[in-house]
KOLVODREN-447594 format. One record per residue (C-alpha): residue number from 1; residue in three letters; x, y, z. Coordinates in nm, 2 decimals, m for minus. Layout:
REM KOLVODREN-447594
(r NUM, 'ALA', (X, Y, Z)),
...
REM end
This chain:
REM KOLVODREN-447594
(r 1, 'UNK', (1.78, 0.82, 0.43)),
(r 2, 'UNK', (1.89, 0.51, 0.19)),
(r 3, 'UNK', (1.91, 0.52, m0.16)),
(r 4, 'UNK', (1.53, 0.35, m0.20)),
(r 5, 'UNK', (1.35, 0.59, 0.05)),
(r 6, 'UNK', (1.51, 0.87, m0.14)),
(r 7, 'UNK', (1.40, 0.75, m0.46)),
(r 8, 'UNK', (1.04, 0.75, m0.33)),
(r 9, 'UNK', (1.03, 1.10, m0.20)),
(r 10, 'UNK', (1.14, 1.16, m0.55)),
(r 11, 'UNK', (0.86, 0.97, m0.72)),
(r 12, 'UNK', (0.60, 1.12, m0.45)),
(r 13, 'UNK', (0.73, 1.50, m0.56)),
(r 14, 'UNK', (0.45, 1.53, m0.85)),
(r 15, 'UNK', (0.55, 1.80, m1.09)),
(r 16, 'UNK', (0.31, 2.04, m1.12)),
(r 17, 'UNK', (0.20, 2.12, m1.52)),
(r 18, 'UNK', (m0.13, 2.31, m1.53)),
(r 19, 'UNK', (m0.37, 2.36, m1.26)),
(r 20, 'UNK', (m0.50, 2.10, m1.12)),
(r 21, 'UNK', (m0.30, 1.91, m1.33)),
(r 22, 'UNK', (0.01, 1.72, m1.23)),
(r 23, 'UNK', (0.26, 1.50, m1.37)),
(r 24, 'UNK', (0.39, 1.19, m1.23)),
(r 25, 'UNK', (0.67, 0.94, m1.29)),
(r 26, 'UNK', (0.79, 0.53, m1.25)),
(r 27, 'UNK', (1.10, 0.40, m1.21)),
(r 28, 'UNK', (1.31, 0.26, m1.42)),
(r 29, 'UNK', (1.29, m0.10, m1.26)),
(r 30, 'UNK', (1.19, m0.28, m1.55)),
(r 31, 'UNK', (0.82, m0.41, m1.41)),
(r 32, 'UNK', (0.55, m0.54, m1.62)),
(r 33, 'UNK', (0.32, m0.27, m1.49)),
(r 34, 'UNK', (0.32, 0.01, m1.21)),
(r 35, 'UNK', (0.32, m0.10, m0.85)),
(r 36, 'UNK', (m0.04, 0.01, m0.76)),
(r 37, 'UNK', (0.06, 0.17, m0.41)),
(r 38, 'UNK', (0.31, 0.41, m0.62)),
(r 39, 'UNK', (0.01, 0.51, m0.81)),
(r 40, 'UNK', (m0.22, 0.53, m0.50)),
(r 41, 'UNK', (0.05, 0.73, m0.32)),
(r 42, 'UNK', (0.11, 0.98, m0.62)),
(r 43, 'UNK', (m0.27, 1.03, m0.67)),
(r 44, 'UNK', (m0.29, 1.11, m0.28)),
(r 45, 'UNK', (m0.03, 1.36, m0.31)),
(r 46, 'UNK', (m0.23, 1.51, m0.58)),
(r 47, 'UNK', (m0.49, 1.56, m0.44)),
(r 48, 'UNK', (m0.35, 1.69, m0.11)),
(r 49, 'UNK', (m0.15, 2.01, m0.30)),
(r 50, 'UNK', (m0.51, 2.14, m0.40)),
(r 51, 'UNK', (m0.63, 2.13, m0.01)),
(r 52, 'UNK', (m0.56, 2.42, 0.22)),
(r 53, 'UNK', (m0.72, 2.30, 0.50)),
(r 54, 'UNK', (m0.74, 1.93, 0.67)),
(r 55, 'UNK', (m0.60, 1.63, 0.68)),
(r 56, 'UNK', (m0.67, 1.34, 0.48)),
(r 57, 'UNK', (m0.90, 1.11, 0.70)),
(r 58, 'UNK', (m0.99, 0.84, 0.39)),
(r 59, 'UNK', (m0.94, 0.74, 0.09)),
(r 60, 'UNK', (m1.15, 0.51, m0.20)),
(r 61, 'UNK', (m0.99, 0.37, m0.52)),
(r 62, 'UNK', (m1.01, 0.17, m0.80)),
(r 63, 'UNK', (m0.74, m0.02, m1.03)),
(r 64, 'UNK', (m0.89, 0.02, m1.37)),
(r 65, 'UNK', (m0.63, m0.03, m1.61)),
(r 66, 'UNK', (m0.23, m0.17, m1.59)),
(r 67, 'UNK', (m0.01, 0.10, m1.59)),
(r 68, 'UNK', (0.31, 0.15, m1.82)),
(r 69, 'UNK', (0.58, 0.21, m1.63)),
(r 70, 'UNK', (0.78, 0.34, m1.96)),
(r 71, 'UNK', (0.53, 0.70, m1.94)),
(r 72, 'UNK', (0.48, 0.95, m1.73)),
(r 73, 'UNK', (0.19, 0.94, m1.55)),
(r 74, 'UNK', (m0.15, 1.25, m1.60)),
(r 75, 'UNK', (m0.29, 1.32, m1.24)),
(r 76, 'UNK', (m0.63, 1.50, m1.31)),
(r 77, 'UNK', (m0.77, 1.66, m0.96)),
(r 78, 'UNK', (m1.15, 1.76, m0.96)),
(r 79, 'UNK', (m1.25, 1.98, m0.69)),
(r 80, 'UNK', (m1.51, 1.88, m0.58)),
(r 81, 'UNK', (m1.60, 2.06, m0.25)),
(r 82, 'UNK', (m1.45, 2.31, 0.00)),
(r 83, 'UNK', (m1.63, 2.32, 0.29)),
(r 84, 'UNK', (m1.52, 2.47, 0.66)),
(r 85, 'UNK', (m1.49, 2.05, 0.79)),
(r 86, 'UNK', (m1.43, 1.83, 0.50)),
(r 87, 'UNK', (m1.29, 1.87, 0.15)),
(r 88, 'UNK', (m1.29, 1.59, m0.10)),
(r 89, 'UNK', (m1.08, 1.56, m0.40)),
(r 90, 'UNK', (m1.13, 1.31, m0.72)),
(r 91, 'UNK', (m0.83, 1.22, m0.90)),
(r 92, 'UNK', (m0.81, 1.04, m1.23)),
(r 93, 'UNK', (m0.43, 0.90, m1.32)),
(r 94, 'UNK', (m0.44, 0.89, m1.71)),
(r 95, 'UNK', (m0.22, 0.72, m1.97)),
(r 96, 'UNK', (m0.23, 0.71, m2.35)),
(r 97, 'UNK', (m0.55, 0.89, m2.32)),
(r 98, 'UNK', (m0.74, 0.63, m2.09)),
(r 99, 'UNK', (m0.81, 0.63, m1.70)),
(r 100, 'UNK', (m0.61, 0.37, m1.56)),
(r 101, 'UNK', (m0.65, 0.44, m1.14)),
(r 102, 'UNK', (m0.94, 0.64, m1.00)),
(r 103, 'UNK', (m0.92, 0.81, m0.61)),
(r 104, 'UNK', (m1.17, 1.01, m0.45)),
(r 105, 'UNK', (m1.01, 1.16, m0.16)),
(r 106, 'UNK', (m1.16, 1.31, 0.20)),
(r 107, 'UNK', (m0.96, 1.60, 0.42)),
(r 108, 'UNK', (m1.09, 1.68, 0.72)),
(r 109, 'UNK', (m1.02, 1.97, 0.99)),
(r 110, 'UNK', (m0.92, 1.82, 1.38)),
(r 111, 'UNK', (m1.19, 1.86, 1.60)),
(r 112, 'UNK', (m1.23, 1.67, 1.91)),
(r 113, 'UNK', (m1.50, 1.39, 1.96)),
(r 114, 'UNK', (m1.57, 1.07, 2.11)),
(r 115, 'UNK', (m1.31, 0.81, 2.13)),
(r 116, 'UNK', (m1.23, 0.45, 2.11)),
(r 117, 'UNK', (m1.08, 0.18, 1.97)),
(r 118, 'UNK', (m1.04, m0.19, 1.93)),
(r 119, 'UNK', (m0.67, m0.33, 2.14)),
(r 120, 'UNK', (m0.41, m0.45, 1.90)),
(r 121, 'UNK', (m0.44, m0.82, 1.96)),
(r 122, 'UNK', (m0.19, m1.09, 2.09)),
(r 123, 'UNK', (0.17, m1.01, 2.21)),
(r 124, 'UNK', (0.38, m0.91, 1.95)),
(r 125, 'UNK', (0.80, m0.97, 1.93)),
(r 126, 'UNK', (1.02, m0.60, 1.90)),
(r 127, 'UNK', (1.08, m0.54, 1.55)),
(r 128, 'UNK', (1.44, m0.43, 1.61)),
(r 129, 'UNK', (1.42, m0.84, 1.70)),
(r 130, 'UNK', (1.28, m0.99, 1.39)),
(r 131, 'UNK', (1.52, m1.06, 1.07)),
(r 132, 'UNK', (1.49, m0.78, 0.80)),
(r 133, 'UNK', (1.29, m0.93, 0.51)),
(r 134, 'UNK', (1.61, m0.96, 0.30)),
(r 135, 'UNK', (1.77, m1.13, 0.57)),
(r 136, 'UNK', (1.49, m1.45, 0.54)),
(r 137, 'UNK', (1.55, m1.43, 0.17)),
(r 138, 'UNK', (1.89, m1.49, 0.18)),
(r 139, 'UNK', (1.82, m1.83, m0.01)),
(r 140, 'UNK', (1.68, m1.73, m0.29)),
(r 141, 'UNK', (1.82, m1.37, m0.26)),
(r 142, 'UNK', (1.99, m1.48, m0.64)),
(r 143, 'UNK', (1.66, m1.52, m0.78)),
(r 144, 'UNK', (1.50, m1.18, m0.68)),
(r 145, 'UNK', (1.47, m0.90, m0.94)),
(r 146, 'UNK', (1.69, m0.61, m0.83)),
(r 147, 'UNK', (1.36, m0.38, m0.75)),
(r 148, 'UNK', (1.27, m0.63, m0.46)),
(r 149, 'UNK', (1.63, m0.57, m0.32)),
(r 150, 'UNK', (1.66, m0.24, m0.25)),
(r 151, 'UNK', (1.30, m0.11, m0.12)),
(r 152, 'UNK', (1.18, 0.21, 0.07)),
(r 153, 'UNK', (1.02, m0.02, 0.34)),
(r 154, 'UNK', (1.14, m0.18, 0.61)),
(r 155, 'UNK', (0.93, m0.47, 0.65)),
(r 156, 'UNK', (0.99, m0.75, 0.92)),
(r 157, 'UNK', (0.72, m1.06, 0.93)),
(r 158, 'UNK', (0.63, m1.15, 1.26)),
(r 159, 'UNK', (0.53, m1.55, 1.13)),
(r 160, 'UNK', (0.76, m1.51, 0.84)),
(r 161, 'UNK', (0.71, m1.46, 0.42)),
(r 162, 'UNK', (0.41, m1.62, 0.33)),
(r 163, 'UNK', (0.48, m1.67, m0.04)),
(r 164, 'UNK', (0.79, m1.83, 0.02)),
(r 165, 'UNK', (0.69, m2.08, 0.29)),
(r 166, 'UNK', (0.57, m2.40, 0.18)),
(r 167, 'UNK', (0.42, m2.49, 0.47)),
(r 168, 'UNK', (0.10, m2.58, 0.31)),
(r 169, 'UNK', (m0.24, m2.42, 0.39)),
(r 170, 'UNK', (m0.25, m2.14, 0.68)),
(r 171, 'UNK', (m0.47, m1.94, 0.85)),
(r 172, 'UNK', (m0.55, m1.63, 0.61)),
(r 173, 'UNK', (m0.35, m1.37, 0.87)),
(r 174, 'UNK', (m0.02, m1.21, 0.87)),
(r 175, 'UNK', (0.18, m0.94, 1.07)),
(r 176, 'UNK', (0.44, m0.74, 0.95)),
(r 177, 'UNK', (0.65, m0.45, 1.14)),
(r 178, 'UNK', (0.68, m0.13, 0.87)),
(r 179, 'UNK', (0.85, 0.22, 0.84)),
(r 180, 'UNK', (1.02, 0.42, 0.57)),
(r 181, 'UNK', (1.36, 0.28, 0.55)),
(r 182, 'UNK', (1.53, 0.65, 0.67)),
(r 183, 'UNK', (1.38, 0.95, 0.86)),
(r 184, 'UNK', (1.11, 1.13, 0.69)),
(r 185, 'UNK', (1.00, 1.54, 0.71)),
(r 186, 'UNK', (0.75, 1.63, 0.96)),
(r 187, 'UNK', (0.47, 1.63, 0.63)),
(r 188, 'UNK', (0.15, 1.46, 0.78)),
(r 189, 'UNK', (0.02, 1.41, 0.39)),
(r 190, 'UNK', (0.36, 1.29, 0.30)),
(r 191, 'UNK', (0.35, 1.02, 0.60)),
(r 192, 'UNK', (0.01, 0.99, 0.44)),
(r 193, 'UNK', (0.14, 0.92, 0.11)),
(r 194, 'UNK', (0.42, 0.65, 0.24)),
(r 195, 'UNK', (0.16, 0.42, 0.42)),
(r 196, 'UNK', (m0.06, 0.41, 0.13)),
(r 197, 'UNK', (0.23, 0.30, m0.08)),
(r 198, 'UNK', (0.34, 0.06, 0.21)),
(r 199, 'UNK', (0.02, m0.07, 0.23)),
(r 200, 'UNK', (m0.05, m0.24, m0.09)),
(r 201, 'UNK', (0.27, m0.47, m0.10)),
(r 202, 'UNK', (0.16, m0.74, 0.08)),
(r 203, 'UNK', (m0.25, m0.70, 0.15)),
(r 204, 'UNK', (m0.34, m0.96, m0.15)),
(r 205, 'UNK', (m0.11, m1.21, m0.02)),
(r 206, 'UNK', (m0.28, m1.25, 0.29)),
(r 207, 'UNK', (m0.55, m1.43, 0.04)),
(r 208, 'UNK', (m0.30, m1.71, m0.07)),
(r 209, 'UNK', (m0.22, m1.82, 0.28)),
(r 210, 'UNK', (m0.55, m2.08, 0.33)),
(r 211, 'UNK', (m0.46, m2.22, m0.01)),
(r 212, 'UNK', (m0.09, m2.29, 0.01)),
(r 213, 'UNK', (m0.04, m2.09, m0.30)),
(r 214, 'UNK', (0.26, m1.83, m0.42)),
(r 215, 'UNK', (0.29, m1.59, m0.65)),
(r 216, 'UNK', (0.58, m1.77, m0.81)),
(r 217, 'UNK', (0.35, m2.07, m0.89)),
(r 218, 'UNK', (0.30, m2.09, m1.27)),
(r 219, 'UNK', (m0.13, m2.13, m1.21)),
(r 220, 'UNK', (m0.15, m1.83, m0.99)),
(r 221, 'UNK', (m0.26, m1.48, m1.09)),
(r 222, 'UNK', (m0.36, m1.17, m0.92)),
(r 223, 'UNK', (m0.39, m0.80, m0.89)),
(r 224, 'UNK', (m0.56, m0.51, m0.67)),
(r 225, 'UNK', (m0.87, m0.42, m0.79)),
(r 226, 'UNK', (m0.95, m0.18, m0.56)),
(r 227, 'UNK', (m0.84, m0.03, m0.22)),
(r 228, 'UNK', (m0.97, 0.16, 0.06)),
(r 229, 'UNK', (m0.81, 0.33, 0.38)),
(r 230, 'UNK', (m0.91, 0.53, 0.67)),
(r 231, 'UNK', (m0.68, 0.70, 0.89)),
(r 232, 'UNK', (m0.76, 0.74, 1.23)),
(r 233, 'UNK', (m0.47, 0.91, 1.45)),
(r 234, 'UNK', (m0.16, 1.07, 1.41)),
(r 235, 'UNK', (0.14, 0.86, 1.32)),
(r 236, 'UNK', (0.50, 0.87, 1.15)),
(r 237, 'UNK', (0.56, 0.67, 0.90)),
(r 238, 'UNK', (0.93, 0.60, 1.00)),
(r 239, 'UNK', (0.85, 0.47, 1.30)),
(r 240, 'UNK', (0.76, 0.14, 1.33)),
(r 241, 'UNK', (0.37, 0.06, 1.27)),
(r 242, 'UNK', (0.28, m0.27, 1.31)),
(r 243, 'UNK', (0.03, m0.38, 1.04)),
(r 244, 'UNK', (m0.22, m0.70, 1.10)),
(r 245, 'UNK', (m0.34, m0.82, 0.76)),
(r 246, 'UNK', (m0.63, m1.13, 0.75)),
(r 247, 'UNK', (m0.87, m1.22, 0.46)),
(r 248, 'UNK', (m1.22, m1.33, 0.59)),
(r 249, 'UNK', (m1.35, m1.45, 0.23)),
(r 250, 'UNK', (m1.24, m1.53, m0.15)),
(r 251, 'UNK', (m1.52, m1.66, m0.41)),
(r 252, 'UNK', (m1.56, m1.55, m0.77)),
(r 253, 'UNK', (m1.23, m1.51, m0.83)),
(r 254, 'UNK', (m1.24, m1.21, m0.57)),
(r 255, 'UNK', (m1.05, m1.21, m0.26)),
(r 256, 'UNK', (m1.13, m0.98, 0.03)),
(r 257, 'UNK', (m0.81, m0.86, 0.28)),
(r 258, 'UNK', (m0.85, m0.62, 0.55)),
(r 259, 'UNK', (m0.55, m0.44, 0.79)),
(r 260, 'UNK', (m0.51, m0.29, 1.09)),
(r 261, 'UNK', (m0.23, m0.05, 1.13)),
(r 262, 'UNK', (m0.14, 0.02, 1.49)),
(r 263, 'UNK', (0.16, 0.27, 1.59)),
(r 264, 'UNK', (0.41, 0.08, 1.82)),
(r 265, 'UNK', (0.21, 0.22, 2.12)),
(r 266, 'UNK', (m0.10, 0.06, 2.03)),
(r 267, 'UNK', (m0.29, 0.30, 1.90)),
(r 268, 'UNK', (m0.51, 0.21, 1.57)),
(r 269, 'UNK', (m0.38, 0.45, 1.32)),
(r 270, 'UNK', (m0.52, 0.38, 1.02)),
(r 271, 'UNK', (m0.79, 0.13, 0.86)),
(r 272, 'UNK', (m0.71, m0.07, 0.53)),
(r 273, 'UNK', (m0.92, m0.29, 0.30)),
(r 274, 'UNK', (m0.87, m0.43, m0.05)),
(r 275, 'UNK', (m1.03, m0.67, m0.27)),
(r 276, 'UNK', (m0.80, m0.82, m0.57)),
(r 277, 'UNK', (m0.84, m1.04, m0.83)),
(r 278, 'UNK', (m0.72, m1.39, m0.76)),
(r 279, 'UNK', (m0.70, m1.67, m1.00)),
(r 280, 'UNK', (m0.57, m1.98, m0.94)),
(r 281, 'UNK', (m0.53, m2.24, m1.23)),
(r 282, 'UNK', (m0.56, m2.65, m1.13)),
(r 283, 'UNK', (m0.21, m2.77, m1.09)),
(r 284, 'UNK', (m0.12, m3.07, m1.35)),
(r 285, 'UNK', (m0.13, m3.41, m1.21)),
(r 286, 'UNK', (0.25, m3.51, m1.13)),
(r 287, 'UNK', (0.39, m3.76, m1.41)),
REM end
């Protein structure tokens, strides 16, 4: 396990205060604000040690406030039902007395049913292939805050980094390879818990791609505003998972992205959709 993965488990192993009641923490990696899939991941495991029975099958969310990453963070479970198939949890993540990230959470017990499910589209190159994404930012690895070098995830872009491309305007959809960068224990919420963190670090950017826009450009602003998952089959979250990201609209200052996580067999693993808040200034007309 590196350094990075270890440092998640870490931050994913809520301390438990009063019933119902955990405490959370961020680390020290001098952000602005918390990374919203640390807070979606920690409010997952929340509400997963107050469930006996089940697996989580989906999750809703909302971003309501910034989080400080100097305090700890309040994890406040509700219980709201127990029932023999399905439990759901609401969690509210509180700082300096005000909600800043809302989940409601489903568990449900294995039963069989009906199946099917959509093929993973086009041919995709072996991730063991592609260039790790430090690799392709070797030129501007300099420039990169120390966070972004050492990460839990191994991610490796099947068209290549989006935000540093200046390509100009491309189709609004991205593949990326990902898995926990080390091996993981046999914990089907932690798994859970990884893949919800995962799954917010590149959804939004998806969004930019049409316009020709990065988040390094002085007019552009965003952030998740909410973010929804479903999860489907079985899977390990350091194994590879191949995760197919588009965005079918933006207008209001909202953009839409969806993803499709597939395990490296094919099978669709788990559904994800976001929409963020994206602003993008006019650019000042060259002197």
């Amino acid at each position: 396990m590196t350094q990075a993965l270890d440092a998640l488990l870490r931050l994913l192993d809520l301390e438990p205060i009063e019933v119902n009641i955990f405490r959370g923490v961020s680390p020290k990696e001098r952000r602005q604000q918390v990374f919203g899939g640390q807070v979606a991941g920690q409010a997952l495991v929340a509400a997963g040690r107050t469930v006996e029975r089940g697996t989580v099958h989906s999750l809703h969310a909302y971003f309501l406030r910034p989080g400080d990453p100097t305090v700890p963070i309040l994890y406040e479970v509700d219980r709201i039902r127990d029932g023999r198939s399905f439990t759901t949890r609401r969690v509210v993540a509180i700082q300096h007395g005000q909600a800043i990230f809302n989940l409601s959470a489903s568990f449900h017990v294995e039963e069989p049913g009906i199946e099917h499910q959509v093929p993973q589209l086009g041919d995709v190159p072996d991730p063991e292939s592609l260039p790790t994404l430090m690799e392709m930012l070797e030129p501007i690895r300099d420039s990169l805050p120390e966070w972004y070098r050492t990460r839990p995830i191994d991610l490796r872009y099947v068209e290549g980094v989006p935000w540093v491309l200046r390509e100009g305007p491309r189709p609004p959809h991205q593949r990326m390879w990902i898995r926990a960068d080390g091996s993981l224990p046999d914990d089907p919420l932690l798994h859970a818990c990884v893949v919800a963190y995962a799954s917010d670090m590149s959804l939004l950017d998806t969004a930019l791609m049409p316009h020709g826009l990065k988040w390094s450009d002085a007019n552009v602003m965003g952030a998740s505003l909410d973010h929804a998952m479903w999860f489907h089959r079985p899977f390990r979250a350091d194994q590879w998972l191949l995760y197919d990201q588009e965005s079918p609209t933006a207008c209001g200052a909202r953009a839409l992205s969806r993803g499709s996580i597939f395990t490296a067999d094919g099978r669709l693993a788990v559904t994800v959709v976001q929409e963020g808040l994206l602003r993008s200034t006019p650019r000042p007309p060259s002197p």
